[in-house]
C-alpha positions in Angstrom: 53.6 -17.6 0.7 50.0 -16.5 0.3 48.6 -13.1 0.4 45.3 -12.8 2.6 43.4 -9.0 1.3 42.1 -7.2 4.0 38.8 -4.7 3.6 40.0 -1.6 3.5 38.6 0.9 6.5 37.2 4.6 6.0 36.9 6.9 8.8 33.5 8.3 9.0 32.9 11.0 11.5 29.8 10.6 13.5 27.3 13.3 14.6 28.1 14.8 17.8 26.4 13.7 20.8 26.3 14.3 24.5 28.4 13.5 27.6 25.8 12.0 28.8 24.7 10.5 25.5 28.4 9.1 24.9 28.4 7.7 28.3 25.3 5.7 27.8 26.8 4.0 24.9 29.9 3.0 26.5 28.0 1.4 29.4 25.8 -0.4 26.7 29.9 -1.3 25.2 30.4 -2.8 28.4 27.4 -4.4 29.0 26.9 -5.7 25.8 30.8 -7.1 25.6 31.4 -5.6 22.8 34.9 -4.1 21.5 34.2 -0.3 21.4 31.4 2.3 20.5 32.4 1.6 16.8 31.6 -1.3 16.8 28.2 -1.2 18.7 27.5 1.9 15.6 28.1 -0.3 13.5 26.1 -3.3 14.1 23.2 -0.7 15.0 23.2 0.7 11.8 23.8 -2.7 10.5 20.7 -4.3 12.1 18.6 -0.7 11.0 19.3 -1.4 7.1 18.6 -5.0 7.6 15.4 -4.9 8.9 12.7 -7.2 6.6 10.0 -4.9 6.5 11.9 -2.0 3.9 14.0 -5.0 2.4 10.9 -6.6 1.4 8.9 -3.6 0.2 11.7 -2.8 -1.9 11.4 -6.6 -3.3 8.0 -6.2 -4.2 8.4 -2.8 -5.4 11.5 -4.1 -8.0 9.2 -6.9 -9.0 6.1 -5.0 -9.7 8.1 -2.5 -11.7 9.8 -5.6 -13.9 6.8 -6.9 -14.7 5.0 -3.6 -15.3 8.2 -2.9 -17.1 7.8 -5.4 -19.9 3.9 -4.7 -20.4 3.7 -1.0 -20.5 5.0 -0.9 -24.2 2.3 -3.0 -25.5 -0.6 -1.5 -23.6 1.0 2.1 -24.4 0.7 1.0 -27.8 -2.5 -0.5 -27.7 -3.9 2.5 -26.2 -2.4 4.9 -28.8 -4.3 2.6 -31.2 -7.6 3.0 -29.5 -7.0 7.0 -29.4 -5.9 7.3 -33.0 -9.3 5.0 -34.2 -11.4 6.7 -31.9 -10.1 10.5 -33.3 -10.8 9.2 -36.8 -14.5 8.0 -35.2 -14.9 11.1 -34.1 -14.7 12.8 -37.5 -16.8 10.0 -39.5 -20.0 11.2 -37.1 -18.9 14.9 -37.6 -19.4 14.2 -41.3 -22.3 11.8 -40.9 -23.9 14.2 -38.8 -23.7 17.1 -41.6 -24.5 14.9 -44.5 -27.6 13.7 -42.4 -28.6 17.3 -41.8 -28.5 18.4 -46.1 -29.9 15.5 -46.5 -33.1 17.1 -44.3 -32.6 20.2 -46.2 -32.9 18.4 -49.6 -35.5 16.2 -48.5 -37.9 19.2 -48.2 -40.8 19.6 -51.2 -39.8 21.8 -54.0 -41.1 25.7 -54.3 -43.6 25.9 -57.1 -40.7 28.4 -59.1 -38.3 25.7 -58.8 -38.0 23.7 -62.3 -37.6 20.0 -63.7 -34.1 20.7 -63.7 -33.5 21.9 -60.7 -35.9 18.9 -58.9 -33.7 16.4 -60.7 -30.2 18.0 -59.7 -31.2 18.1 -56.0 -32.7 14.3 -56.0 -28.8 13.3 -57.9 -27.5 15.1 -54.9 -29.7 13.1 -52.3 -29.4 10.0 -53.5 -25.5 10.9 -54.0 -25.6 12.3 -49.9 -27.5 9.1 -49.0 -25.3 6.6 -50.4 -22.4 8.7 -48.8 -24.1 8.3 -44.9 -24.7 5.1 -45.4 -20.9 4.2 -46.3 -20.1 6.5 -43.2 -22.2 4.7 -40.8 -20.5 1.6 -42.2 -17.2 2.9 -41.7 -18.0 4.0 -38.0 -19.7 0.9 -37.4 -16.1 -1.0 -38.3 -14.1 1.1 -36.4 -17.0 1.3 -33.6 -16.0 -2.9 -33.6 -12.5 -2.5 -34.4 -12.1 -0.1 -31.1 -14.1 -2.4 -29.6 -11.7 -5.2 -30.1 -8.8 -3.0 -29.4 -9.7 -2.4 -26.0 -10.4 -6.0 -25.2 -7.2 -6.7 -26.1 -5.5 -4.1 -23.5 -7.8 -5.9 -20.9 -6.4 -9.0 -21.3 -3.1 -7.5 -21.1 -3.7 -6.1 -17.9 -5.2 -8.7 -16.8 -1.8 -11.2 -18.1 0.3 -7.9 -16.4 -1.5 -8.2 -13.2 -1.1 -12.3 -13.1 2.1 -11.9 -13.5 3.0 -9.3 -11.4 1.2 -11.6 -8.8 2.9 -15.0 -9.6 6.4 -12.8 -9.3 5.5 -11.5 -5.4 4.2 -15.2 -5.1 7.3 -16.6 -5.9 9.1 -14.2 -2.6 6.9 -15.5 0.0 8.8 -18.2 1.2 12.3 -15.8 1.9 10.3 -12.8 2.9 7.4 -14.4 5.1 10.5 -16.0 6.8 12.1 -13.1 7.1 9.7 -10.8 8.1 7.8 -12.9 10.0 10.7 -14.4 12.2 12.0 -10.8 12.8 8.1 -10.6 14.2 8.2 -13.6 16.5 11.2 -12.3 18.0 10.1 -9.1 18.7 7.3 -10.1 20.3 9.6 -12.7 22.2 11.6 -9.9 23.2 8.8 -7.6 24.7 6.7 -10.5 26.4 10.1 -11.1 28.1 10.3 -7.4 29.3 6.5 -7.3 30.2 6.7 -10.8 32.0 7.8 -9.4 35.8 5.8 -6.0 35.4 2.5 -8.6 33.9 3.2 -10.8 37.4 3.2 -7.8 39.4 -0.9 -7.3 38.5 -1.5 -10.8 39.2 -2.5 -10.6 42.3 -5.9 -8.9 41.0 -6.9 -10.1 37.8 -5.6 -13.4 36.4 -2.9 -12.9 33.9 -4.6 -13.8 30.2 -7.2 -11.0 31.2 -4.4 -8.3 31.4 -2.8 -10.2 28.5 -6.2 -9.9 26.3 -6.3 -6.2 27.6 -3.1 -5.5 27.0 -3.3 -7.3 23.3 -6.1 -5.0 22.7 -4.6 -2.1 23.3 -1.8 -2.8 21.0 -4.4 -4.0 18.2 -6.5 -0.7 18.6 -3.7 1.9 18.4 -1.9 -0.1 15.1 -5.8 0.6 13.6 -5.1 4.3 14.3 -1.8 3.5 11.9 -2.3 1.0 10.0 -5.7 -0.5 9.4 -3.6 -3.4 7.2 -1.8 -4.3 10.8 -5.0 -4.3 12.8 -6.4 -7.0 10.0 -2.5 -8.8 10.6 -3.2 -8.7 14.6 -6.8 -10.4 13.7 -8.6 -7.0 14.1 -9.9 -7.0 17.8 -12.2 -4.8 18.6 -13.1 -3.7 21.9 -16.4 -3.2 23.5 -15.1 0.0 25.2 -13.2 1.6 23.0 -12.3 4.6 25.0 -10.4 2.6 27.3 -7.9 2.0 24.5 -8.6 5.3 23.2 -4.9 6.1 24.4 -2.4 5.2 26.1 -3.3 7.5 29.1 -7.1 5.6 29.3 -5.5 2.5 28.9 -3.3 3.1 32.0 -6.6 4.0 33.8 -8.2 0.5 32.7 -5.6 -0.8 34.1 -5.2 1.0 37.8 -9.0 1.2 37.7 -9.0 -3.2 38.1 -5.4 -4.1 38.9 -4.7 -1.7 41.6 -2.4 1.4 42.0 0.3 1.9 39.2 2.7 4.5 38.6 3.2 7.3 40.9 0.3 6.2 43.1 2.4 2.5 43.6 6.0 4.4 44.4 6.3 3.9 47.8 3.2 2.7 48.5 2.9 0.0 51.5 0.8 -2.7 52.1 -1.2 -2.4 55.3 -1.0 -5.9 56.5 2.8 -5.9 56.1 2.5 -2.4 58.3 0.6 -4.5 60.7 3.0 -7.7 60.5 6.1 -5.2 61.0 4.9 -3.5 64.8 
């Protein structure tokens, strides 16, 4: 006889909410046909930690850090190179600058008390000095190239770190635009189905793909306020009045202001000619 595991269950005790909370979940349970308010918790939270948008940020985050992972030693070490030569630079024109400046000092023409002797010691020391800055300029020179060379070399790596970091989010887009992108569609399925009886209800004074295009820009102007990146993704409308999108408030205004009375000023409100019709 075979043995079938089953997943063992752990009781986690949930936040308390109210009556009237509590009750609104139970009638979603009912509604919804599901088995208890477990199980609608559960595929809640489910459907919250699946959502594409953090899954895929979290790709390209882990891809990004890979990548940068496997350069960062050699441009660390590259740059610890270019710090060490340009410390050592440092000092060769520290030293060229002082030999330059007794090499000024000897260069001046002898007092009439100084002697042959003396004349001769000091040109010794100049030419000495001179040959000296010259082999220091040299040196700095090389290390001026070498440094030179050094950081071209971290360029490129940055360059070959940024390429790949690229080809690795390149190689995602299939799964996550799929992902991401379908979870779009289907929102926006989902809320043109909610809006669809409330957009027919305006029909009557504007033709539907003008409140549609007003209603488009509205969402397209607040996600600016958010997230510039999802105004450019919506195709970044802009209106010619933007205060009527301003907020939500103004854009209810637009709307009442060419479709008619909404809200407050709709509940209850009768149409004349059915008055008329009714006497």
């Amino acid at each position: 006889m075979s043995y079938v595991p089953t997943e063992a269950k752990t009781a986690i005790v949930g936040a308390k909410v109210s009556e009237g909370e509590k009750s609104k979940w139970e009638e979603a349970v009912r509604r919804l046909g599901m088995e208890s308010v477990s199980n609608l918790i559960r595929v809640a939270v489910e459907r919250f930690l699946d959502r594409p948008a953090p899954s895929a940020l979290e790709k390209a985050e882990k891809v990004v850090r890979d990548v940068e992972g496997r350069y960062a030693p050699l441009i660390e070490r590259v740059t610890a190179e270019i710090a060490d030569a340009k410390s050592k630079l440092g000092a060769l024109e520290e030293e060229a600058n002082r030999l330059a400046s007794e090499i000024e000092e000897l260069s001046r023409p002898p007092g009439l008390e100084e002697g042959p002797e003396s004349i001769a010691a000091k040109i010794n020391e100049l030419a000495q000095k001179g040959v000296l800055l010259d082999a220091t300029n040299l040196k700095a020179s090389q290390l001026r190239e070498y440094i030179r060379n050094l950081e071209e070399k971290r360029r490129k790596l940055e360059a070959r770190r940024d390429r790949q970091k690229a080809l690795a989010l390149r190689a995602l887009i299939p799964e996550i635009f799929e992902n991401v992108l379908g979870h779009l569609i289907a929102e926006i399925c989902e809320a043109a189905t909610a809006l669809a009886p409330y957009l027919s209800a305006l029909a009557d004074r504007q033709k539907p793909p003008v409140v549609l295009r007003w209603l488009w820009t509205y969402v397209a102007w607040q996600t600016r306020k958010k997230c510039v990146d999802g105004w450019y993704l919506l195709g970044r409308p802009t209106p010619l009045f933007p205060t009527n999108y301003d907020t939500y408030q103004a854009f209810m205004n637009l709307l009442e202001r060419y479709c008619g009375p909404i809200g407050a000023k709709a509940a209850g409100k009768e149409d004349p000619d059915e008055v008329d019709l009714a006497k």
